[in-house]
N, C-alpha and C positions, 0 to 999 in steps of 0.2 A: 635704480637705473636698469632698463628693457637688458635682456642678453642678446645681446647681437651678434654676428659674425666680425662688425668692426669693433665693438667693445672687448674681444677677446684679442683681437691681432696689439690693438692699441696698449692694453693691460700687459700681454707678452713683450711690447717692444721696449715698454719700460722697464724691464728688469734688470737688477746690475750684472755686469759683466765679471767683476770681482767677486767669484765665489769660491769657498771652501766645500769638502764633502764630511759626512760622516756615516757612518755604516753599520745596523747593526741587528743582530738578530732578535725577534721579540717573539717566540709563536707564528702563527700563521700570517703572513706577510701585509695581508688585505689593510688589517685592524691597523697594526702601525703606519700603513703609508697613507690611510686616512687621517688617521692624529697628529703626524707630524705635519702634513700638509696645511692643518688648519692655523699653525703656529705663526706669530708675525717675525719675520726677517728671512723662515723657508723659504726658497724662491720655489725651487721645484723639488720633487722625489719620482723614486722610479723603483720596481719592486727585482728583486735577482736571489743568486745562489751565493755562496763565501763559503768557508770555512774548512774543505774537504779536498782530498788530491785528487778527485775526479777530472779531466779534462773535459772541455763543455760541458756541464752536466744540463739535464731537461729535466722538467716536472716528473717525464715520466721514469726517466734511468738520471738521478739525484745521486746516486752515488752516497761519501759520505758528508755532503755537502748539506747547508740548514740555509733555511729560508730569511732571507733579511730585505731588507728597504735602506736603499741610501739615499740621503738627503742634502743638496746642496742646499747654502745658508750663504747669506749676507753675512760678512763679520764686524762690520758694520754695528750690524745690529742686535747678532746672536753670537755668543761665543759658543765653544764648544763645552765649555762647562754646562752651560744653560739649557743644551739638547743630550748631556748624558742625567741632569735633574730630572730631565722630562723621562727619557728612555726606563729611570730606575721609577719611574711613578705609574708607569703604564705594565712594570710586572713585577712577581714576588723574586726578591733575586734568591730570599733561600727554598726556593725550590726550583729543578731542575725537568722538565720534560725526559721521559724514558727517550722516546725516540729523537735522534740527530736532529730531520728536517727541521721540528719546531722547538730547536731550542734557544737558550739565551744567550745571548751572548755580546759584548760588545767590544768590538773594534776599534786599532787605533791602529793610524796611516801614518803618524810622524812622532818624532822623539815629543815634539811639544803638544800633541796630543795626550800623550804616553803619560805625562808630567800632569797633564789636567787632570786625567782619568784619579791617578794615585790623590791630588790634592783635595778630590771630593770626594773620595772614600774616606779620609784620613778628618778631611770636617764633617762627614757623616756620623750617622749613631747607628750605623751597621755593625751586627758582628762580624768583625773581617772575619772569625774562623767557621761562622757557621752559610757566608754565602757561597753558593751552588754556582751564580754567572758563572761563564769562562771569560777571560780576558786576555785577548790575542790580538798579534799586527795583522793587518790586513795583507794577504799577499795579492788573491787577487778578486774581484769582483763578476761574477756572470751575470748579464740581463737576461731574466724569466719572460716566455715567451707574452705574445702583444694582448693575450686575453688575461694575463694578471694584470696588465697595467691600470690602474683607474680603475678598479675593478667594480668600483661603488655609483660609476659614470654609466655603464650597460646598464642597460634597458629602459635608459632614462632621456628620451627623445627630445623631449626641451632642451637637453643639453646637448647630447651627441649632433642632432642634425645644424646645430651653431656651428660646430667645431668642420665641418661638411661643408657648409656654405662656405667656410673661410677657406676650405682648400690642403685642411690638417691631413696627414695620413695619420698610420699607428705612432710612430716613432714621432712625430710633433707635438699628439694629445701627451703622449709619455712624458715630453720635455716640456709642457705650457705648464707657467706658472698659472694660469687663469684654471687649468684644469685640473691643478693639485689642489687649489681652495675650492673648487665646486666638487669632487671629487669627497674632502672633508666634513663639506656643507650637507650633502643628501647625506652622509652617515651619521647626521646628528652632531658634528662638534661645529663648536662655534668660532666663526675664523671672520676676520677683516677685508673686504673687499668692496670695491664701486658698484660691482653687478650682482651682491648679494644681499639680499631679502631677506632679517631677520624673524619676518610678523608671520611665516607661515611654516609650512610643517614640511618640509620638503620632502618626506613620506609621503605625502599625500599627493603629491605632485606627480604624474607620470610623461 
C-alpha cells in the first residue's frame, strides 16, 4: 500500500482509545523509541526526561534527569509484563551507565505495575543481587523537545512531506501511531503495518 497522506490520517483514526502508558529509561532515547515503536499492540511513543528533581528540564540544562521513551499500548493486546520482557532485552541490566542521562531504568506508575515488575524478576533467571537497573514510581514525566521526536523520520522526505500534506504539525507526528511504525521501519526493525514495505531496504530509501 502507496503512503499517502489519506493512508496515514485513516491508520491514525483507527487507533484505540483505551490506552495504558509505560516508561522507561534505556540509554539514548532514539534507539528505544524506535524498537518499541515497531512492537504490535504499541499504539504510539514519544521520547522525554523522568527520574531527576529538576523542574522542566531541556536536552540542554537535564539536570539530574535520564533520558526515557513512553509508550502507550493497547492492553488489549500487550500487557505490561510483555513491554518490560522487551525493555530487559534491549539492555544489559547488570550494567549501569556512569552518567544520569543515559541510564537504566525502569518505571512503574501504579501498584499493579509495581506487582508485574516484581513477578518477572522473580520468574527470571537474573541475579536479583548482581542487577545495576534502578527501579522507581514514576513521579513525573517531561516531553524532550520536537527535534527528538521520530528522530529516525528526519531527513526522510518520502515520509515527512506525507505527514505535511495531511496537515500534521510536531506534536501530531509525535502522537501518530502511523509514525511510530515508520519511525521503527527506516531504523531497521520489523513492525506490522498496511503502508509498509517489507522487500526493501528502507536505508536506501531517501
Amino acid at each position: 500500500m502507496m503512503l499517502t497522506p489519506t493512508v496515514v490520517t485513516e491508520f491514525d483514526s483507527q487507533a484505540p482509545e483505551d490506552t495504558k502508558t509505560a516508561t522507561f529509561g534505556l540509554g539514548c532515547f532514539w534507539g528505544p523509541d524506535a524498537a518499541f515503536g515497531a512492537v504490535d499492540g504499541v499504539v504510539r511513543t514519544r521520547v522525554g526526561y523522568a527520574g531527576g528533581t529538576k523542574s522542566d528540564p531541556s536536552y540542554d540544562v537535564l539536570g539530574d534527569h535520564t533520558e526515557v521513551v513512553q509508550i502507550e499500548y493497547d492492553p488489549e493486546q500487550l500487557s505490561f509484563s510483555d513491554l518490560l520482557e522487551r525493555a530487559f532485552s534491549e539492555h544489559n541490566p547488570y550494567q549501569q551507565p556512569q552518567k544520569r542521562q543515559y541510564q537504566n531504568i525502569v518505571f512503574t506508575e501504579t501498584a499493579v505495575q509495581h506487582d508485574q515488575l516484581l513477578m518477572v524478576l522473580n520468574e527470571s533467571d537474573f541475579n536479583r543481587d548482581r542487577i545495576e537497573t534502578r527501579f522507581e514510581s514514576l513521579d513525573r514525566f517531561y516531553l524532550a523537545e520536537a527535534y527528538h521526536q521520530k528522530f529516525n523520520l528526519r531527513g526522510k522526505r518520502w515520509i515527512t512531506d506525507v505527514f505535511t500534506e495531511a496537515g500534521y504539525d510536531d506534536k501530531a507526528v509525535r502522537e501518530s501511531p502511523a509514525a511510530a511504525k515508520l519511525n521503527a521501519h527506516v531504523a531497521g526493525h520489523d513492525g506490522s503495518a498496511p503502508f509498509i514495505d517489507q522487500s526493501y531496504d528502507p536505508q536506501s530509501r531517501r
